[in-house]
C-alpha positions in Angstrom: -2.3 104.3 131.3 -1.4 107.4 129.5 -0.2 106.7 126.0 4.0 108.7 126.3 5.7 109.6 122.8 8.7 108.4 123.9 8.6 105.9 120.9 5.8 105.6 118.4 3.5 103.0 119.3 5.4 102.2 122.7 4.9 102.8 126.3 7.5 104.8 128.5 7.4 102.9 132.2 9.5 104.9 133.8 7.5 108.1 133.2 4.0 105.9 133.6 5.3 105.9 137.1 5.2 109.2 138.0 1.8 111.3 139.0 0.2 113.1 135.7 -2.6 114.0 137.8 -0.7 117.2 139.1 0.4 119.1 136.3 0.7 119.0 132.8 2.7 120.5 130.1 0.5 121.4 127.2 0.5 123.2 124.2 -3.5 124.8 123.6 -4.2 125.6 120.0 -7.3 127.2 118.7 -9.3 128.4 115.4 -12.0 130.7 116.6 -13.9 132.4 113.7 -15.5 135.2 115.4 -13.5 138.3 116.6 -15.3 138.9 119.4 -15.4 135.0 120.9 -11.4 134.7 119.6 -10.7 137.8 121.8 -12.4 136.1 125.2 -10.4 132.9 124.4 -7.7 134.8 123.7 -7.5 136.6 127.3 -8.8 133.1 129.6 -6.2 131.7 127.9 -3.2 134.4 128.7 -5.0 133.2 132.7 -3.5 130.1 132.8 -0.6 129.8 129.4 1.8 132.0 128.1 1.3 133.3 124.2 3.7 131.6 121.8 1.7 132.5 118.7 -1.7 134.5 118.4 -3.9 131.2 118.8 -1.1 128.7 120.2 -0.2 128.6 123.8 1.9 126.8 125.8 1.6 126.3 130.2 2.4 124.0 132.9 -1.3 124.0 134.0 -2.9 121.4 137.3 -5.5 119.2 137.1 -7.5 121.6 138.7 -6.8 124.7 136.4 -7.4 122.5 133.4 -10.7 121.8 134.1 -11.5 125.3 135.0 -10.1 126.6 132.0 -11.7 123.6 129.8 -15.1 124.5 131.7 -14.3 128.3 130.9 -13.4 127.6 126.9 -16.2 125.5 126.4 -18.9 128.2 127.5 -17.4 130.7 125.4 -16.6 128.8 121.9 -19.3 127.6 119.2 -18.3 124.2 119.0 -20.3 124.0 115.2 -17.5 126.5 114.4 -14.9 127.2 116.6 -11.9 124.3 117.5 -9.5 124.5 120.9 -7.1 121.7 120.8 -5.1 120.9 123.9 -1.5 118.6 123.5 0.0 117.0 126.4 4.1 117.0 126.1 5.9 114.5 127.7 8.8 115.1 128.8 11.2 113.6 126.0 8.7 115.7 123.6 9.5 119.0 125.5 13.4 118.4 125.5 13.0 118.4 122.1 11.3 121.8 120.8 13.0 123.5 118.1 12.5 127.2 118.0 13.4 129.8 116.3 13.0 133.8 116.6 11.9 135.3 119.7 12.4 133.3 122.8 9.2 132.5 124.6 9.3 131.8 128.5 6.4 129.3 129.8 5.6 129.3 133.5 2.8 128.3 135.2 -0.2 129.9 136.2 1.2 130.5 140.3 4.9 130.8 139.5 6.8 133.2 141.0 10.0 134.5 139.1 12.2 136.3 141.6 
């Protein structure tokens, strides 16, 4: 079972139920102390999140794109130097982002705004 923050310490059921295996909503954070690896990161990010911050992102991303991209960041980060963190959202987490200053719109990788 995946661990939801509906409740600290407790288990949602009702979201449990559903398929994770699909597509996530994470948030991809990263400290990268060389310009020239930070830059690479930057752009496969920018492939599959959009920017919210320099080094935070934020994407609906598949199963199938996360292990690309995770594939992808791992061959191009220093792992004695560099750290990429990736946070799942559930669902009552993402209801309830506070944000302030420029609005930032998050699609996934294949949307199609029309």
């Amino acid at each position: 079972f995946e661990k939801i923050c509906a409740l600290p310490g407790m288990y949602n059921v009702s979201l449990l139920t559903r398929s994770f295996d699909n597509i996530g909503d994470y948030i991809i954070a990263y400290d990268v102390k060389d310009d020239k690896r930070r830059s690479k990161i930057h752009e496969t990010l920018k492939e599959y999140a959009a920017a919210v911050q320099y080094s935070l992102f934020e994407g609906y991303i598949t199963k199938a794109d996360m292990i690309k991209l995770r594939y992808k960041l791992k061959q191009q980060m220093l792992e004695k130097e560099d750290s990429i963190c990736f946070y799942r959202q559930c669902i009552n987490c993402r209801d309830n982002i506070i944000r302030y200053g420029q609005r930032i719109v998050v699609f996934g990788k294949d949307d199609i705004i029309i």
